[in-house]
N, C-alpha and C positions, 0 to 999 in steps of 0.2 A: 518540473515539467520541461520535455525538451524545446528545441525552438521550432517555428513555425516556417513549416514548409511553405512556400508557394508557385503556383502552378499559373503560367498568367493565360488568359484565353488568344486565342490566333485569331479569332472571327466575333468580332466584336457586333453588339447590338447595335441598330438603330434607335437614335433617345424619342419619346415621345413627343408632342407639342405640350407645352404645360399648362394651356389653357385647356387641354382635353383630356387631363389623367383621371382616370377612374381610383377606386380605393384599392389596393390590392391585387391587381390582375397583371403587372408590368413589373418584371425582376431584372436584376443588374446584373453586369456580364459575373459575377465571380460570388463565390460561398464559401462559408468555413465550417468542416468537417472534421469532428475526435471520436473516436472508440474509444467503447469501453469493455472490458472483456475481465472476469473476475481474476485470473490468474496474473491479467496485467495493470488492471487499474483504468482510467484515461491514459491514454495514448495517441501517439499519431497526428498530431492537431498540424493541419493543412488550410489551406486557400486554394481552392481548384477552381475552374472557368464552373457558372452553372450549368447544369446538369442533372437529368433524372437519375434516379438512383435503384439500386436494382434490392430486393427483401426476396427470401424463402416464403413459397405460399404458408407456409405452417408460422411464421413469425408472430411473437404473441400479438404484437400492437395489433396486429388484425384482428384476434381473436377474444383480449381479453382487455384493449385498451390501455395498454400501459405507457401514456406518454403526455406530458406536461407543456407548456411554452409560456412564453414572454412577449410583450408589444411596448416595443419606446420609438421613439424619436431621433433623427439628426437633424439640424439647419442649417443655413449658411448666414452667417452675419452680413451685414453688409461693407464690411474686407476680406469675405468669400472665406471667413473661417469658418472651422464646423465645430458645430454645439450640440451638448446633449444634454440631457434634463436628468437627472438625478439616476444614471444607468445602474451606480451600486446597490440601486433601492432595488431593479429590478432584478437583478442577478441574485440578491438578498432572498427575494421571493420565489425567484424560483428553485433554491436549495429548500422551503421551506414546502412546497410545491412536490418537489422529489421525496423528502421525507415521508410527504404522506400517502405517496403512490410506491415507496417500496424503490426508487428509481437513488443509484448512489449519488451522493453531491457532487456539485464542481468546485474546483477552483474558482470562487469568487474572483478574485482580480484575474488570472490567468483570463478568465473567461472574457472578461473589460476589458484586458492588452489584444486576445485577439478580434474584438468588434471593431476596436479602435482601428486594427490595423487593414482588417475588409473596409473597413469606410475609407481609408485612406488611399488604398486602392480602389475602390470605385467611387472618388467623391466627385467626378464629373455627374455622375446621375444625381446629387440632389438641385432640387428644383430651387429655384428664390421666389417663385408669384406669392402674393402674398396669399395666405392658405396652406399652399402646400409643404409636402416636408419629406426626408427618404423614411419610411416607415420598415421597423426593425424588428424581425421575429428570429429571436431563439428559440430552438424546441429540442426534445430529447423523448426518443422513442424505444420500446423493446423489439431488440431482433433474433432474440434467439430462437432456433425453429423448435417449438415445443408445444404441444395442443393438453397442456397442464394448467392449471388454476395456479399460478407461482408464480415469484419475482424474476425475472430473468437473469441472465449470466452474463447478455449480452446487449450494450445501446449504442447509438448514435447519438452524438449532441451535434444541432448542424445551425448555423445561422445563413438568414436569406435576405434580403436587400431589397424593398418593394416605394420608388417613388411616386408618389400620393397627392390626391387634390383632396376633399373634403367628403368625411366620412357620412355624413349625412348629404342630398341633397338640399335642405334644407339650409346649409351652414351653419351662422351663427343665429338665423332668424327659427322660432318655436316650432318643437317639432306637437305631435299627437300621438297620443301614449296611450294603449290600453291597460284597466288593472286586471290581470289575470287569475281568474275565481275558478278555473278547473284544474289546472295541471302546475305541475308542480316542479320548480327548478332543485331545491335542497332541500335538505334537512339536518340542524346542529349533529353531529358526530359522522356525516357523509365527508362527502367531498366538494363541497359548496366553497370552502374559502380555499382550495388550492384552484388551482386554473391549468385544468385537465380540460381534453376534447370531449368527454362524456358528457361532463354539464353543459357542453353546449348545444351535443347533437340533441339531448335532451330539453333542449331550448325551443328546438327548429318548429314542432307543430302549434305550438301556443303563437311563435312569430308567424307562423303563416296563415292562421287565421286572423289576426289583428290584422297583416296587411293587405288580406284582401278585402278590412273593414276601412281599409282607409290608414292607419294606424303605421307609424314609423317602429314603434316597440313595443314592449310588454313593460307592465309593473309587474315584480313578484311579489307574492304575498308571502308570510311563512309556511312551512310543508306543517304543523300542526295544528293551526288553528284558525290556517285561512284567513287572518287578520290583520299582523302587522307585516307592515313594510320592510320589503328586504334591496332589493334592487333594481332597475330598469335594467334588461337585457344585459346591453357589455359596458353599463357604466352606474355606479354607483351614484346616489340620489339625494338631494339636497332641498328644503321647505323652510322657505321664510316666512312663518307666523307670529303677526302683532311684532312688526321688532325684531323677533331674536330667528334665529338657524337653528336647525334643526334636523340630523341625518341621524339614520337606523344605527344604530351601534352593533359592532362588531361581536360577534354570539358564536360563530364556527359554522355559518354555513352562511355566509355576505364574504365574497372577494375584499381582501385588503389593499385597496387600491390606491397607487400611489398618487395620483390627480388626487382624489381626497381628501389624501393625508397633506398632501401640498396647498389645499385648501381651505382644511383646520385652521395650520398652521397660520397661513396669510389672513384669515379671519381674525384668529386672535391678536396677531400684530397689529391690525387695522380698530383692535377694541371692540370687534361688532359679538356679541354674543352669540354661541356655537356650542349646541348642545347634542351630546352624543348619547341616546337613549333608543327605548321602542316606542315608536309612532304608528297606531293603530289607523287603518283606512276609514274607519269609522270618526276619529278625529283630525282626519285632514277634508273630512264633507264638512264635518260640523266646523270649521276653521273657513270654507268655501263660503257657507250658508250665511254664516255670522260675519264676515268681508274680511276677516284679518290671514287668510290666505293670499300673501302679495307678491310671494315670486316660489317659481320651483324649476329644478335644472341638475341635469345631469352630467357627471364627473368619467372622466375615461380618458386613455393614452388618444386615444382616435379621435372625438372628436373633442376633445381637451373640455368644453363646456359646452352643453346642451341645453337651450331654456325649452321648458314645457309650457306649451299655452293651451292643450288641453287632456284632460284626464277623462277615462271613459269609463265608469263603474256601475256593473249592471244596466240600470237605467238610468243612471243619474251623466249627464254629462257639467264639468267643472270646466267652465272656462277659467284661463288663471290670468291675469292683466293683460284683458283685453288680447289674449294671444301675440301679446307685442313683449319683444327684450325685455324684462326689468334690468334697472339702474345697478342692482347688485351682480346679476349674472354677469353685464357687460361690462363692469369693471372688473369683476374678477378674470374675464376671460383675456379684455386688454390688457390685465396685467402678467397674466401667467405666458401668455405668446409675446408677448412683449420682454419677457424673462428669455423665454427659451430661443427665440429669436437673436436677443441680445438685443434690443430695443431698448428696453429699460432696464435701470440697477437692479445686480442681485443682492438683494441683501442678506439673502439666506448660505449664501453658497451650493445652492442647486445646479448650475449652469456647469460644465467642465469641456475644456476645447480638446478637439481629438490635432493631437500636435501631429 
């Protein structure tokens, strides 16, 4: 791969106040930009000032959806270094993401040297309040102009730069969850565990009914039998009953998410038992009904840990401890922002500074 061009912007942004940043609506002066074209492979890998970008109306992405992405983290320690949470995991995924959309791979590390080096040029926009963080989307799109049902010949892989306050209003305090009994996010052999923009848009009327019930997200249920549990919205889901954890096991249509898998992980080291199977909604009432339903919380790049304190299933409403923290959620969540942060020891080697 050759090296990396960059292009620095002349007209620089105004930074926000970081007591007022929304999720996602506030981008950093500069992006990073590869083609890919089948005769040449990736190519061209640049840093330009941000910028809209100009597509042929016939480009399949429009037409046929062919386009995947990524959501991590930077931080600033408190000697203003920057940290990122386990980014080869994400890079990982999204080769795996490409695979299943027909989209060629990237250079794994290629792809890391050049995030590394957009943050390093923009590392005045990451924020230090506590909360916040630069919030990091890679994505890769089809551009070739073609009104064909096929792989294309031609992408973009572009990375964007979004500093961030707290993806729920909510924060770290319980959000309200509806389980979703009509509509249907995946199904095993779809495209449920790549993280494609279909599943999401495919997301948006189920969400927008729950919240004009009041309702922060959706639970999904599975696409054939309407019964077990597969994930809340944009984060993967976690039930502490009598004791032991308990999240849906991975089947080919539940995102593989890496909060998760960082949450297995630190479970098992903590000795807390963590069990990775199918959990039917029918056994998380009767878990409610009987009281050994004692914490439940959701996992995601965004809002890193999510506690539920209430479930809304048909008619039945689940309050879950008293809608307050549990003890488990909030240690887990002090300890994984406290990782990524650089607060506390890593002992896993997650953490890696962008030099």
């Amino acid at each position: 791969m050759t090296e990396i061009k960059i292009q620095l912007s002349t007209n620089k942004k105004t930074k926000p106040e970081q007591e007022q940043l929304p999720f996602g609506r506030i981008f950093t002066d500069h992006m990073f930009i590869m083609d890919y074209s089948s005769a040449q492979g990736w190519h061209d890998p640049r840093i330009v000032p941000y910028q809209p970008i100009t597509l042929d109306p016939a480009a399949i992405i429009f037409h046929y959806g062919q386009t995947v992405f990524e959501g991590l983290k930077a931080y600033l320690n408190d000697k203003g270094e920057v940290l990122l949470f386990r980014p080869l995991e994400n890079m990982k995924r999204l080769n795996r993401s490409n695979h299943r959309l027909c989209i060629p791979e990237i250079d794994e590390k290629f792809a890391l040297k050049a995030l590394k080096k957009l943050i390093s040029i923009d590392k005045d926009w990451i924020p230090n309040k506590e909360g916040t963080s630069l919030y990091i989307r890679p994505f890769i799109f089809a551009t070739e102009p073609y009104l064909g049902v096929a792989p294309s010949t031609n992408y973009q892989f572009i990375i964007i730069l979004s500093p961030v306050g707290a993806y729920y209003k909510e924060g770290i305090n319980p959000v309200r969850i509806a389980v979703e009994s009509e509509y249907v996010r995946a199904v095993k052999g779809g495209t449920g565990n790549a993280k494609t923009a279909g599943n999401y848009a495919g997301s948006l009327k189920a969400q927008e009914v729950a919240e004009a019930e009041g309702y922060s997200q959706v639970l999904w249920l599975d696409g054939k039998e309407n019964k077990y549990i597969e994930e809340v919205g944009s984060m993967n889901v976690f039930f502490k009953i009598d004791g032991k954890v308990i999240t849906p096991e991975l089947n080919g249509s539940i995102l593989e998410g890496i909060t998760r898998k960082s949450v297995i992980e630190l479970l098992n080291h903590w000795d807390i038992p963590v069990i990775e199977r199918r959990i039917s909604i029918e056994e998380l009432y009767h878990a409610h009904q009987t009281g050994t339903l004692e914490e439940a919380f959701g996992t995601g790049t965004a809002a890193v840990i999510s506690p539920i304190g209430e479930l809304a299933w048909k008619e039945h409403h689940m309050e879950i401890n008293n809608s307050e923290t549990g003890p488990l959620a909030k240690n887990i969540y002090d300890t994984m922002t406290g990782i990524q942060t650089g607060k506390k020891e890593d002992l896993f080697g997650w953490r890696i500074k962008v030099e």
